[in-house]
N, C-alpha and C positions, 0 to 999 in steps of 0.2 A: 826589243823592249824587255827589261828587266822589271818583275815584278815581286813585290815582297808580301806577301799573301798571309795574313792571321784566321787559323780554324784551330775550334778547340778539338775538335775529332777527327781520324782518318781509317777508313778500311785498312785489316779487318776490324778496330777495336772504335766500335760507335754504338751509340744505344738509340737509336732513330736515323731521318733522312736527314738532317743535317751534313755528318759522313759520307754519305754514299754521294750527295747531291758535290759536297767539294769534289768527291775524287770524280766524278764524271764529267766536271766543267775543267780540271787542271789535266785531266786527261786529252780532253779532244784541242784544247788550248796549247798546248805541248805540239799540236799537229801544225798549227800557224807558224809562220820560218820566224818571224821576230819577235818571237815569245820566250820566257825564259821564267819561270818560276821557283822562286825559294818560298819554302810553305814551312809555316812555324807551328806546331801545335804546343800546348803543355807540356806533352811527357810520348816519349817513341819508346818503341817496343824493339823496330830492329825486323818486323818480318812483314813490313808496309811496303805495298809495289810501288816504289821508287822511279821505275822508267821513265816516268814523265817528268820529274820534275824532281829540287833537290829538297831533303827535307831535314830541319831539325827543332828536336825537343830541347823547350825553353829548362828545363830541367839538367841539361848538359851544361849550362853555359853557369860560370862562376860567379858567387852572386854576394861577393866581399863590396868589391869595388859597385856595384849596383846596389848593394843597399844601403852603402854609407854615403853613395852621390849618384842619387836614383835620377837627380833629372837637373840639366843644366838650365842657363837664366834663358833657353828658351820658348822652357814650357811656360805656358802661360797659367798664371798665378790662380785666376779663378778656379780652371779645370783640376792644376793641380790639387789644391785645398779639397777640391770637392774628392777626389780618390783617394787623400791620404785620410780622409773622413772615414771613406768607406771602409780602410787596412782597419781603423784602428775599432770601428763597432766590429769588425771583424776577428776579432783578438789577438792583431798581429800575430797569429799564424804563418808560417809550420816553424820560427827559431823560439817561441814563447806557447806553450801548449795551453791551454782553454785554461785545466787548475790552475796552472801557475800564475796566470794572470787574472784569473780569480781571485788568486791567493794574495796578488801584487794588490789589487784595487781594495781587497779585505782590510791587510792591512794600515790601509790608509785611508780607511773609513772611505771609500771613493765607489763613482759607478762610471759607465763610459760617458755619463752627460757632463762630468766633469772635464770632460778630458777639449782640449782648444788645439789646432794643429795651426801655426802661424806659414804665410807661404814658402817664408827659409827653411822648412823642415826642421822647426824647434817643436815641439810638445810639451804644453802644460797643462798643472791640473793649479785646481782651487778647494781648498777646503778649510776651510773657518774663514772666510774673506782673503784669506791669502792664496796669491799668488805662485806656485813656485815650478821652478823649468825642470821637467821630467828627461832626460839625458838619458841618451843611446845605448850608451852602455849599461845602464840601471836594468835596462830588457834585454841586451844581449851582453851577457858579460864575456863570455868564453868564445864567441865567433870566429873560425879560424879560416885563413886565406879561398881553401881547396873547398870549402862549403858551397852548396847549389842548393836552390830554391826545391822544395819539394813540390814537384804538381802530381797529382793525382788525375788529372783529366778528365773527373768527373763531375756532377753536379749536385756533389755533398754538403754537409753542412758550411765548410770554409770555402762556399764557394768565391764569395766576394772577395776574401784574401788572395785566393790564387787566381781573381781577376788585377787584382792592384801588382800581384808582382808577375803578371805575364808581362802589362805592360812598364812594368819596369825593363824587363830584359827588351820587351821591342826599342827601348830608348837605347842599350845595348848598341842591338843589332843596326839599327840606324846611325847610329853613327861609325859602324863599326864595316858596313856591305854596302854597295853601288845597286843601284836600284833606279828602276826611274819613276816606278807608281807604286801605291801602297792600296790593297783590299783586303779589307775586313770584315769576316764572316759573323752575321750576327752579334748582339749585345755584348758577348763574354768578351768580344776581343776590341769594343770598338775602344776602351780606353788604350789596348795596345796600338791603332791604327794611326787612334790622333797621337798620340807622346812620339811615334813614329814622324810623322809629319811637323811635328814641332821642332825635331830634330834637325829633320833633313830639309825643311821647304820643299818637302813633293808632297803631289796631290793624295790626297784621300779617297778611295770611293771604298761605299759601304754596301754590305750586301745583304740586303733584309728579309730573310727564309721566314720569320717571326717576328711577331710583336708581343707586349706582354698583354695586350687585349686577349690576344690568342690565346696566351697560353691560361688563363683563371677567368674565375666567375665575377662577372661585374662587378664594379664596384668594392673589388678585391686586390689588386694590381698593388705589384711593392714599388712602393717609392724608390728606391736607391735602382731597381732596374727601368723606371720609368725615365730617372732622369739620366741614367747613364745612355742610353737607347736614343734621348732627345740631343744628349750632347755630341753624340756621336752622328746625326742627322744635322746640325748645327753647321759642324766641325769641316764634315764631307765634301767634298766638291762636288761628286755624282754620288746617287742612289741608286742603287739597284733593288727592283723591285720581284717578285716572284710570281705577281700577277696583280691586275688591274684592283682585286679587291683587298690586297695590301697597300697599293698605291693609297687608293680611296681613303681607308682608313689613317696614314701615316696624316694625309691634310686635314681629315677631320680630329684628332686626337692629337699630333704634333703640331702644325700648324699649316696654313694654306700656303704661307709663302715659302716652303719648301715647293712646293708641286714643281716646278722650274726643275729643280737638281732631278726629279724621278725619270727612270727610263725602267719599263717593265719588259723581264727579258724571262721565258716560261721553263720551266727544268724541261730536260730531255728525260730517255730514260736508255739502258746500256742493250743491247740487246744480250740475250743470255745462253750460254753454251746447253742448260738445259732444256730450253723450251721445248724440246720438240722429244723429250727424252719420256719413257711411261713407266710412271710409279703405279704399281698392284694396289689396291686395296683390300682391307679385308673386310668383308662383308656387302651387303645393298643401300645401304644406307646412302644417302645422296648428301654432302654437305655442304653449309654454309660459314665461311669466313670473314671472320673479324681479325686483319693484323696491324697490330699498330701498340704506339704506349698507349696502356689502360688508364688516362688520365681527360678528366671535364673535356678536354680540349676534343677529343676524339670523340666523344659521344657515347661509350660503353654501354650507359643502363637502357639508352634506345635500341640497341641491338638484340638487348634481354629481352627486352620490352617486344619488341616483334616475335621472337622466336617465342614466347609464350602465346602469341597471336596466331601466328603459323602450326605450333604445334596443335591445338584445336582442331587445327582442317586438315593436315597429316601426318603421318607418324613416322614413315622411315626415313629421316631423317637428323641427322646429325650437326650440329653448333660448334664450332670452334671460335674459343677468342685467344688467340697467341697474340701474346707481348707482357709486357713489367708495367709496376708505372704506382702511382700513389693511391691508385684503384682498383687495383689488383684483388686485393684482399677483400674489400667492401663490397666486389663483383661477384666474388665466389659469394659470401653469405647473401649476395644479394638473390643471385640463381637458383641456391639453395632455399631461401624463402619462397621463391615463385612455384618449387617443387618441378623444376625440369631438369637436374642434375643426370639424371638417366640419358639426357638426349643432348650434353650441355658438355664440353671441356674444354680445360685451360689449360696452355702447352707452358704457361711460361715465355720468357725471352727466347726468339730464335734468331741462328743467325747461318747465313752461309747455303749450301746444301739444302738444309732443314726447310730453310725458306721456300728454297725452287720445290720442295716436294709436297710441301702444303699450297704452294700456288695449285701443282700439278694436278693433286687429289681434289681438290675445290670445286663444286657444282656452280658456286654463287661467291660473288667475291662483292663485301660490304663496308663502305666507307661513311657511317652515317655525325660525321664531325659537325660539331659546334661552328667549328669558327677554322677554318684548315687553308694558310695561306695560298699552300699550292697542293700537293699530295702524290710523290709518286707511286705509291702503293698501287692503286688500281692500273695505271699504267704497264708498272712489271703483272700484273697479274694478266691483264688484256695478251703481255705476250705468252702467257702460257693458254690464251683460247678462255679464259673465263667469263662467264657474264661478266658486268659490273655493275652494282647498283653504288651513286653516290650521294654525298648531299647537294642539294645546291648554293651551300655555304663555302664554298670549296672552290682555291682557285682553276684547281683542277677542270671544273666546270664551264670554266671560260673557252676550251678550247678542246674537250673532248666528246668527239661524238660517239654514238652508237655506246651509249650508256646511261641507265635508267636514271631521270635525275628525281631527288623528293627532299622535302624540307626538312631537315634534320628531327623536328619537333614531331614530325606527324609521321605516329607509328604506324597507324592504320593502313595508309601508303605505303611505308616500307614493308610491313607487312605483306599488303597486298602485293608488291613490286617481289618479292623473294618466292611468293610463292606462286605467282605468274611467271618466276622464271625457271621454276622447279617443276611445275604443272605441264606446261605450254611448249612443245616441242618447237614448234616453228618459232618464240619469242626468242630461245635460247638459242639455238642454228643464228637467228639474225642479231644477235648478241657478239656470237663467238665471233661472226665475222669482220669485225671490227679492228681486230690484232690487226691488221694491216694498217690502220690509221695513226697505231702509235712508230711507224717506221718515218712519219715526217715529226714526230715530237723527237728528237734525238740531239745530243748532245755540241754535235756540230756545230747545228743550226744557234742553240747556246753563245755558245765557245763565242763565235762571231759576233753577237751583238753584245756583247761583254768586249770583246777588242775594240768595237766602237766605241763602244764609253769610255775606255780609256786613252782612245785619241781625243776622244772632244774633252775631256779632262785636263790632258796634256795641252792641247789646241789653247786651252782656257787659262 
């Protein structure tokens, strides 16, 4: 079985579990005899462990001939319309730079509400009641054969742009590779998944690590990834789900008559050459960790929130909150107003090494998430012996035991939960013991019910 597999990230170069979660299912996947995966991301680097499977950056691939006949009469006209929407609020990015089409719509008294994308891939605008057809070349005038799409593979401001031309090249690659199913990881690729299967007439199955519930505060959520996320559940033949409280939520928010496509299949986690390895510390100080992005979605200011609770009742102890994220900043002043910066630090983004030694160093390992489809954080952390305290908003929670579970909102509990596990010899001893539990959560087990969905896909 030939698979053609869309992620926008891959070890080492990822900024969360999205990354880590591909490469550990294309890894044990790779072990099954009639598995065969081609894995596309955005943009390769050249030093990604390749052994399992073949990989390439949609950035290699020449993007003349794909951007002047992005998509044959078999895409279907609505979807299309709706992507080439999104290129164009996008500021057709990276052959037209943000000024210049500033400059373009300036000078013709214009803004992007003017702008109409017909499903031939014509573009007009309107301005003084007239009509008039905006032509390809007016935006790219100078395009030359050997040009490639510029992805960045991150989740910068043009992101929407370098979702419209991933899945231009997956139109590419589909017509272009022998494949016999198509998986697509989360929202950024599901438009490359479907233009894929419009292509080719093979199945779809989508893989939902996230939703945008997830990731913002209610009643906040962007349109353009709402409806890209539904169309790509639409589209799909199978869903794959991350855990039961993504399922839940995909029928309540997308719709109930999806439930049918869902199969919920739970991350694994890798086991790791360090585990059993001892980082020194310096000092007595006992600590408690926070890793993850510093963003709503993680819960950040609950974790302050406790450690100002805890620090009350003891002192040697020490806060870490490692990772990046659009709260980053608002955390530090936030800490800093509570006046615990003495007993408080923030590492920053880690990766690699760094990780396994802040596991290692770790008294207390804290996952207090909003909303956290799955979470393998505390997992790798279990295999370095650490407590865990998590939420129980967490798909994580569905299936791990021997870990402190508290409602993300009630600090008091986490509170008391961090420093019952710092206090209390015997809580912590029957804590540690638990790392044995995550050697049946493992990737394997994965790998497999992921191959069944793409038979009963197939089958279908």
């Amino acid at each position: 079985m030939k698979v053609l597999m869309f992620g926008w990230e891959f070890p080492p170069h990822i900024s969360g579990g999205l990354g880590t979660a591909c490469y550990g299912l294309t890894k044990a996947l790779s072990k099954i005899s009639d598995t065969e995966i081609l894995f596309v991301v955005p943009k390769s680097y050249g030093d990604e462990d390749t052994s399992s499977l073949s990989l390439i950056g949609a950035s290699e691939i020449s993007s003349i001939d794909i951007l002047k006949r992005p998509f044959g009469k078999e895409i279907d006209a609505e979807i299309l319309t709706k992507f080439q929407l999104l290129e164009i609020k996008s500021l057709l990015h990276p052959y037209l730079s943000e000024d210049e089409f500033d400059n373009f719509l300036k000078e013709r008294n214009l803004n992007p509400a003017h702008l109409q994308i017909t499903t031939d891939k014509k573009i007009f605008y309107t301005k003084n009641g007239k009509t008039t057809e905006l032509h390809y070349d007016d935006l790219h005038p100078e395009i030359k054969s050997e040009e490639k799409f510029e992805f960045t593979g991150k989740y910068g401001s043009n992101l929407m742009a370098e979702v419209t031309n991933f899945a231009k090249v997956a139109a590419h690659l589909a017509k272009n590779h022998d494949f016999n199913i198509i998986h697509a990881h989360d929202w950024l690729t599901y438009p490359a998944g479907i233009t894929a299967k419009q292509i080719s007439g093979k199945p779809l199955v989508i893989h939902v690590h996230a939703t945008e519930f997830d990731r913002v505060s209610e009643g906040q959520i962007n349109p353009n990834v709402y409806e890209t996320e539904k169309a790509g559940m639409e589209y799909a033949d199978k869903i794959i789900t991350v855990s039961n409280l993504t399922r839940n939520q995909i029928i309540e928010h997308y719709g109930a008559h999806l439930a049918p496509k869902i199969t919920t299949v739970y991350n694994g986690v890798e086991p790791n050459k360090n585990e059993n390895k001892t980082f020194s510390k310096n000092g007595d100080h006992r600590i408690v960790t926070f890793l993850g992005r510093i963003t709503h979605q993680k819960g950040p200011e609950y974790f302050i929130q406790a450690a100002c609770k805890v620090l009350k009742r003891v002192n040697k102890v020490s806060f870490v909150m490692a990772g990046n994220g659009d709260l980053f900043r608002p955390m530090i002043s936030y800490a800093s107003q509570q006046k615990i910066m003495k007993h408080f630090f923030f590492t920053d983004f880690l990766k690699g090494e760094d990780v396994d030694k802040m596991y290692a160093l770790s008294d207390v390992y804290v996952m207090p998430s909003v909303s956290e489809p799955f979470g393998i954080s505390p997992l790798e952390a279990m295999r370095f012996g650490v407590p865990v305290i998590i939420s129980k908003q967490s798909g994580v929670a569905e299936v791990l035991e021997g870990a402190i579970k508290v409602d993300y909102w009630d600090v008091d509990a986490l509170a008391d939960a961090i420093y019952g596990t710092l206090t209390y010899k015997g809580l912590s001893s029957h804590l540690k013991k638990s790392k044995i539990l995550t050697d049946n959560l493992n990737w394997d087990t994965a790998a497999k019910n992921v191959h069944d969905v793409y038979l009963k896909a197939l089958a279908n």
